[in-house]
Every structure is written in C-alpha cells, then in structure tokens.
N, C-alpha and C positions, 0 to 999 in steps of 0.2 A: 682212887680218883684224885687227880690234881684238884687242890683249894683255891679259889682267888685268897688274892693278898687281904686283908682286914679292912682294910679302908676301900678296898677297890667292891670287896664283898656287901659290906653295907652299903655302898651308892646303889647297886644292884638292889637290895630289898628295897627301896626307896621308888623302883620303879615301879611301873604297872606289870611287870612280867611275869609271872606264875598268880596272878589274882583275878579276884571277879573282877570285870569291869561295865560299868555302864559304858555304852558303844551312840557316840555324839555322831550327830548327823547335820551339823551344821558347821564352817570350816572354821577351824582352830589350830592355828598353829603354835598353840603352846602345849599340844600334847606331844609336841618331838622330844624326846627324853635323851641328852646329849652323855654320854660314858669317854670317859677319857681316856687315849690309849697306853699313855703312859706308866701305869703302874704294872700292866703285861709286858709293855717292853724291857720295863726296868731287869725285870725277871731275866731278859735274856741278856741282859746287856747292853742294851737299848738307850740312849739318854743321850736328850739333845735330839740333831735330827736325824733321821735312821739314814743307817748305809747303804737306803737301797729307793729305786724308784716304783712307780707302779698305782693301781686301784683298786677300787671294791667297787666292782659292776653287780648294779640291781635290776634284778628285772620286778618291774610288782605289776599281777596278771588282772587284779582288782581294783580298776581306778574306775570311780564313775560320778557323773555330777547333773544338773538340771539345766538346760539351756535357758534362754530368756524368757521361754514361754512354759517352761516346765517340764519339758518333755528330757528324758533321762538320757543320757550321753555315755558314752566311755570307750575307752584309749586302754592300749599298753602301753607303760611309761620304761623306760631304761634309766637310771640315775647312774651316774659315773663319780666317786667321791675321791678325791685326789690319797694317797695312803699319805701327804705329809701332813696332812687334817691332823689339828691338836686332838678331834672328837669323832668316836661313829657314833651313829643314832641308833639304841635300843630299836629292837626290831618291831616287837610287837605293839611299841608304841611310836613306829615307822606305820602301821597299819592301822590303828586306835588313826591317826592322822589322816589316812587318807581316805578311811572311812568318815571322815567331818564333812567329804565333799560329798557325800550322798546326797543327801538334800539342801545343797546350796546352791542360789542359781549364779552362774556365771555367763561372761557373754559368749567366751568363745573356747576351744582350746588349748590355743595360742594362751591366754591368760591363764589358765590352771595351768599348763607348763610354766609359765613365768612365776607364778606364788610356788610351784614345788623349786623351783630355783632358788629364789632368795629365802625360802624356807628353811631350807638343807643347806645350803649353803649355808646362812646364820647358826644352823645348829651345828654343824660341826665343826666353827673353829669359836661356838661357845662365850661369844663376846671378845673373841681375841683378835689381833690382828688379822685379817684374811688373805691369804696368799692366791690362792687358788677357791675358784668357785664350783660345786657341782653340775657336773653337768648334766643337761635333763632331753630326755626327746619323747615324743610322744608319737604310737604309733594308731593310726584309726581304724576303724574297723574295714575299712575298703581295702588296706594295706595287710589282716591278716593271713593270707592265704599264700603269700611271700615272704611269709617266717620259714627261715630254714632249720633243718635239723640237723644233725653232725655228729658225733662221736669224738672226742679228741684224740686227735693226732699221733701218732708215735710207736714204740714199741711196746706192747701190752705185757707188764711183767703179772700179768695173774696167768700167765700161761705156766709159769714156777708150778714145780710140785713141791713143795716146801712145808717144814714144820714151824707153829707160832706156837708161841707163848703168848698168854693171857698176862697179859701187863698191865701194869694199874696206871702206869701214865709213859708216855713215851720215851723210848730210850735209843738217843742216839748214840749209845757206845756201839748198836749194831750198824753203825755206817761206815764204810772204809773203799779204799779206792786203791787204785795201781802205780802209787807212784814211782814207782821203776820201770815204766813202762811207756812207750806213746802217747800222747793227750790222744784223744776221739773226740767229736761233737757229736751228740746222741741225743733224739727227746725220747723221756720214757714215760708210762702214763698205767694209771691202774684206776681200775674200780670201786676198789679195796677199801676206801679213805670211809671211817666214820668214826664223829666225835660226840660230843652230851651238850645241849643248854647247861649252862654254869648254875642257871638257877633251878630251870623246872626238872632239869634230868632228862629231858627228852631228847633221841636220837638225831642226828644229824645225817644224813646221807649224801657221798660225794663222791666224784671222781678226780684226778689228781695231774696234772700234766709238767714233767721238768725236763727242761730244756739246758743243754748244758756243754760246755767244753771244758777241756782242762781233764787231769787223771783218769782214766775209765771206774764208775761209780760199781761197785760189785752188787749186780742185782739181785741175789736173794738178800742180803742184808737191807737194800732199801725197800724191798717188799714187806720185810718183818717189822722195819721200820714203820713204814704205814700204818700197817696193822696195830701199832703201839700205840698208835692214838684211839681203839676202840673203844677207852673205858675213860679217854680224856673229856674232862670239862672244861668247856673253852668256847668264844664265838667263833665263829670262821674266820674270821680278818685274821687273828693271834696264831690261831693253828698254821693257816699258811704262814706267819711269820715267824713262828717257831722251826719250819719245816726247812725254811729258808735259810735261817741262822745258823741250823743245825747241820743242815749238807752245805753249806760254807764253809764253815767250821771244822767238820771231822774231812771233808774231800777238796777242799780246799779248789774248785774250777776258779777256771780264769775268768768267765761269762756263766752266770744263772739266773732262770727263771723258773720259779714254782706259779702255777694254776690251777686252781680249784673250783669244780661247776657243784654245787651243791643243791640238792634237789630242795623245790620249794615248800615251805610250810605258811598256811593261811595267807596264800597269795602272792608268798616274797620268796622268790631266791636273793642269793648273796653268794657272788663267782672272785675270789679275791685274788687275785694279779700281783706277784713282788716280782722286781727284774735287778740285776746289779748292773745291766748300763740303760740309761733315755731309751724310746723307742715307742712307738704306735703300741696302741692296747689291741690283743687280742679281739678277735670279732666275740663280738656278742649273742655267741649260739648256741643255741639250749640242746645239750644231749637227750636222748629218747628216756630216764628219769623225771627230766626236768615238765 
C-alpha cells in the first residue's frame, strides 16, 4: 500500500477521521478540517499551480436543519470545489459539519446554502488568498424525483478478458499507446476503479471515465492500470490526479480528461474531474452505485 508523505501523514491523525466522535448538532463551522493538496502533488510532480483544470463535485445526500419554527427541513446539496483550491476538506469532518445543522434553526435555505458557501469556500484556500469560491446548490425535496441517473459514457473496457496482478500500488509502466500510428479521439470508462482511505483502510468504490485524443491508448494495459489502484491508499481527488499525470505522461494525448463517480460513504460522494484544457464540468449524475 502506498504511504502518505510524514508530514502529510500526521496532519491526517490530527483529524477527526478514523475516531470516536461526539456528533454536534448545532452549526459550527469550525469542524471543517482543511488537508492541503500539496504534499500528494509534490509526489507527482506537482508544484506550484497544476497543469491541469477541473473539480471535486460533491454530492452530500444528508443535509438537514430546523426552520424558524422548528420544524426539520432538508435539501440535496452539490458542492463544486475548484481543483486549484490550496485545500480539500477531510471528508468526514465534511459531514461532522453538516451534521451541526441538525438542530440549528435557520431562516431559510437560501441561507444554509450561503453559510455552506463561505464555509467551504474559507476552508479550502485555508486563510489564503481566494481565487475561486465553492460553489454550492441546493436541491429540495419537491425537485427529488428529477434526479437523473446515468451510467458514464463511453467504451466499457471491463468487456476485456484480461489477467491482473495484485499490485500493491499503481503502476503506470502498464500504459502505452500507438505512437506510430493515427491519433483517435476515444472516451473510455470502467467499473473497475477502487482505492483505500489513507487513514481508516476502508474501500473506496468508483467508476472512471477518460476522454481523450492524441496516440490510441492500448486498452488492456489501461484496464490493468486501474485495477493498480486496488490496494492504493489515497483520497479521490489525488487518485484522479495521479491517473491523469500518469496517462499524460506514459501516452502522451494532445487533450485529456480523467472522471471519477465514487460511490458514497455516510452521505458524501466525491466525483473528481481533471481536464487539460478550460471547459464546462461534466453534469452532476449519479450512476446506479451511487
């Protein structure tokens, strides 16, 4: 299993993640627990501001709070975090948070979208300058029933009948392409994708969508590739952006994007989006996991 870095490791026990917690029910927004991206990206070569655009769409299914008279309210929130954020916000103490709105009264839900705003927003560039603010929507209960569901897009490589190896952390020496050959534009998408909490060890489960032009990507080696990440310890933000650096890197497209739908735990998905040029974020739709 891949280790975080020493210093990146300790910030991590410092949070509320793998512990008992007392679960507050009145709003505090100092339970947002801000991890800096920097010391995963260093690892890849990362430093300064990354070579690529894109977000970390959240969906959190648990939001809920007391109107003026008391009576319990709740929304599906989306949170959109920009990836050139100096910070993401520890997940479970992304939820320790929004568990504070339980029994707080507020007026409307216009307002509790506005405090997850400047909330999130302030935690993730951590007292730094802010470039970019999170964005936030809230969806109500009248609006449930025109959630859509979807499946991502593309060429399904777990149709492969192919042999893995059990790898302890991923290895992109299995990715190669055609460079003597025609570019293609191709999106390819698997099932396949699963990685570990860094702290608790607990499974991650996701689906993967890459879009791409430049050299033809050789699809069993990026299937096995996936699969390389079974035994990685990692958040989802870093795995896509490992995923991304790495089929850069060894296949060298002239345009990519990596997408990851990761199924939820205690309320939170986290879908992380990198592109290598500007462009509108993927829609925000939950596969049948999710």
């Amino acid at each position: 299993m891949t280790p975080a870095t020493p210093g990146h490791d300790a910030l991590l026990h410092a949070s509320a993640l793998g512990k008992a917690t007392a679960y507050v029910d009145q709003y505090d927004p100092a339970l947002l627990f801000p991890i800096p991206r920097a010391p995963q990206r260093a690892q890849l070569g990362i430093n300064g501001q990354p070579g690529f655009f894109g977000a970390d769409l959240w969906t959190a299914y648990e939001l809920s709070w007391l109107n003026a008279r008391g009576k319990p309210q709740l929304a599906i929130a989306r949170i959109l975090v920009p990836c050139e954020s100096t910070h993401i916000v520890e997940s479970k103490s992304f939820k320790l948070y929004l568990n504070s709105f339980n029994g707080t009264r507020i007026a409307d839900a216009e307002e509790v979208r506005r405090r997850i705003q400047v909330d999130v927003s302030s935690a993730i560039w951590c007292g730094g300058p802010m470039r970019a603010a999170a964005g936030v929507q809230l969806i109500e209960p009248e609006a449930f029933d025109r959630e859509p569901l979807h499946e991502l897009d593309g060429l399904s490589l777990d149709r492969l009948e192919i042999d893995c190896e059990d790898l302890a952390q991923p290895a992109p020496e299995l990715l190669t392409a055609a460079f003597d050959e025609q570019p293609v534009e191709e999106t390819l998408t698997s099932r396949l994708l699963k990685s570990n909490c860094p702290v608790t060890g607990q499974p991650d489960w996701g689906s993967v969508q890459i879009r791409y032009a430049g050299p033809q990507i050789e699809q069993a080696g990026l299937l096995r590739y996936i699969v390389s990440f079974r035994r990685h310890n990692d958040f989802h933000e870093h795995c896509v952006e490992r995923m991304f650096s790495d089929i850069r890197a060894r296949c060298r497209p002239t345009k990519l994007m990596v997408y990851a739908r990761y199924t939820r735990r205690g309320g939170l998905e986290i879908n992380p989006w990198r592109t290598s040029h500007p462009g509108s974020a993927p829609p925000n739709v939950r596969t049948a996991r999710q």
